[in-house]
C-alpha positions as CSV (number, residue, x, y, z in Angstrom):
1,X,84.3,133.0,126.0
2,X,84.6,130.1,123.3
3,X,87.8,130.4,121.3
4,X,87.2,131.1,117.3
5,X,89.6,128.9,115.7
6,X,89.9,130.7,112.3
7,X,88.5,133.7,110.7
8,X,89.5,134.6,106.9
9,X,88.4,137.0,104.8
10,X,89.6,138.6,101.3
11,X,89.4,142.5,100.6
12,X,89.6,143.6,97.5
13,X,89.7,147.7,97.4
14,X,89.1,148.2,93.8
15,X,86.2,146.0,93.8
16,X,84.7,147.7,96.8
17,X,85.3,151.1,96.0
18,X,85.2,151.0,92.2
19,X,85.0,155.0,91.8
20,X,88.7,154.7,93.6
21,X,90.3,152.0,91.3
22,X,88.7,153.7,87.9
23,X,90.4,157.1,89.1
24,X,93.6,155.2,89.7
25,X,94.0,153.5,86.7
26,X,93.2,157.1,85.1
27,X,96.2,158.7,87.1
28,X,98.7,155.7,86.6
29,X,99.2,156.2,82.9
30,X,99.5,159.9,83.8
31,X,102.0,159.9,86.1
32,X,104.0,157.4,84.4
33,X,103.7,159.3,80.8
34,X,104.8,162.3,82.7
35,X,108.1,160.4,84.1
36,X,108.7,159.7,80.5
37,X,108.7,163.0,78.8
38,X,110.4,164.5,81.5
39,X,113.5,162.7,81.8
40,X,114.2,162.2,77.7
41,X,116.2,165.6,77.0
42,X,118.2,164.4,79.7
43,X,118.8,160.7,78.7
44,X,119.3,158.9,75.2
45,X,115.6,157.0,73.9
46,X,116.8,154.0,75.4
47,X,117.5,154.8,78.5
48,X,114.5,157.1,79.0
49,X,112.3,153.9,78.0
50,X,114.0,151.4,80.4
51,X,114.3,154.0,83.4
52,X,110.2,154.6,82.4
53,X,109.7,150.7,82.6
54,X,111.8,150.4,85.7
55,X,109.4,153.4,87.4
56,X,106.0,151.3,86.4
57,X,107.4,148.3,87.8
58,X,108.2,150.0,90.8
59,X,104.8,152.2,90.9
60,X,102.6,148.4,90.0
61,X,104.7,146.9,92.6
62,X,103.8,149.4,95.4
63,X,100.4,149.7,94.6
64,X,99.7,146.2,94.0
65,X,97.8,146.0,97.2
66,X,94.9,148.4,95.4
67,X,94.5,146.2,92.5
68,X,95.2,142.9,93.9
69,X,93.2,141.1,96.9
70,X,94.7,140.8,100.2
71,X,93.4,138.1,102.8
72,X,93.2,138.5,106.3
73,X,93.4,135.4,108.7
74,X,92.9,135.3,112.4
75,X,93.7,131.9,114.0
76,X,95.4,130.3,117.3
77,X,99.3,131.1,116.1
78,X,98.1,134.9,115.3
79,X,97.5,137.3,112.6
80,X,98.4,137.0,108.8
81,X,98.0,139.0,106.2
82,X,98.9,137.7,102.5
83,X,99.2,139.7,99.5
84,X,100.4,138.4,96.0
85,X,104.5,137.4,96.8
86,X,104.3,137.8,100.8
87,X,102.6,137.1,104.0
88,X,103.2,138.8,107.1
89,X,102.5,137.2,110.3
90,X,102.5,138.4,113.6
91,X,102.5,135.7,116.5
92,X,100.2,136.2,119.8
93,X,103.4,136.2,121.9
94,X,104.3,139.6,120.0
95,X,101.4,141.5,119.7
96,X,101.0,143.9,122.5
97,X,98.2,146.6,121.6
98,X,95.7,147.6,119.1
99,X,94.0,150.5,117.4
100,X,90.4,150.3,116.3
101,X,90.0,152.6,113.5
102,X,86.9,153.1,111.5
103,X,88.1,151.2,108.5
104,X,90.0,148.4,110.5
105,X,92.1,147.5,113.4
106,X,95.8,148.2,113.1
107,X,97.6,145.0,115.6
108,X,100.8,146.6,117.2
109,X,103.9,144.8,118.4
110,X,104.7,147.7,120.9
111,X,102.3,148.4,123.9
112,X,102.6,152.1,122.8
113,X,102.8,154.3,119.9
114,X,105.8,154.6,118.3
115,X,107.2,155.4,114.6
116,X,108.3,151.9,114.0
117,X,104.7,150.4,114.4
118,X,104.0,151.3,111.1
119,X,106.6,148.8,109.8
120,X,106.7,146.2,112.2
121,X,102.7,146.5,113.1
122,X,99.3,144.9,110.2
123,X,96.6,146.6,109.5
124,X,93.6,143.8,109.3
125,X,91.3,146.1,107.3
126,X,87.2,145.1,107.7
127,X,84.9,144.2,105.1
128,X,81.8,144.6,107.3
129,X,82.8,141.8,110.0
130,X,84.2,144.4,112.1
131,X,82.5,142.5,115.2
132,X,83.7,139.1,113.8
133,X,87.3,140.4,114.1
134,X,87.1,142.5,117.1
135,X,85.3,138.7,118.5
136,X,88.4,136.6,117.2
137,X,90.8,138.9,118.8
138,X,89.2,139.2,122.3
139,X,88.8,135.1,122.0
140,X,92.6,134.8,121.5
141,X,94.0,137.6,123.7
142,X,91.4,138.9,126.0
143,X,93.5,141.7,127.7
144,X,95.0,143.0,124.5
145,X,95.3,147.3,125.0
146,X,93.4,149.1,123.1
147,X,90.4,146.1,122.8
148,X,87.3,148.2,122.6
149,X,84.7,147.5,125.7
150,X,81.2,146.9,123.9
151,X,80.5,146.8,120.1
152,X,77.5,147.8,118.8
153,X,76.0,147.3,122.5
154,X,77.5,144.5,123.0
């Protein structure tokens, strides 16, 4: 099998699914406007408005991988995923399993499952080129667990 040298590809949620991004941007404000008259009979004005600007700070900064794109490389040192301030990588000397899931592959550093894959583990989500990505992985580590036998007949 030829070795891909790079695949990259951007995913953008809210643009895919807008009916998801309209209803969160509807529920933001919400949740932050209830943060804020909740906690002012406790706390002076100012305090109440700086604790609310610290929560949508917090509540933008989590969710920012909704809003904002995220792209997904495959190439010969391993798997990247960059988001806005950050890219995580994970090398092909550490990668030990995978997951095929319906939206995506999840790439694991631990040859079974275990509660710290979630942190330690990316999730390369598809945006139909699930057989691209499922190609580029078997051309750079062929005996990877959890590799999926045949794609679409394949």
């Amino acid at each position: 099998m030829e070795r891909l040298e790079k695949v990259t590809w951007t995913v953008h949620p809210m643009m895919d699914n807008p009916k998801k991004g309209i209803t969160f941007w509807i529920i933001l404000p919400m949740v932050i406007w209830l943060f804020y008259w909740n906690i002012e009979p406790d706390f002076s004005r100012i305090a109440s408005r700086l604790s609310t600007v610290v929560v949508t700070l917090i509540l933008l900064i989590y969710f920012s991988s909704i809003y904002l794109s995220t792209r997904f490389t495959i190439d010969s040192d391993g798997v990247a995923i960059s988001r806005w301030l950050f890219t995580k990588r994970l090398t092909w000397k550490r990668v030990r399993s995978m997951v095929n899931e319906k939206n995506g592959v999840f790439i694991s550093p631990f040859p079974v499952r275990t509660r710290m894959e979630n942190f330690r583990g990316v999730f390369l989500f598809y945006r139909d080129n699930q057989e691209e990505v499922i190609d580029a992985l078997r051309s750079h580590k062929p005996d990877l667990p959890g590799m999926p036998e045949k794609l679409n007949g394949r």
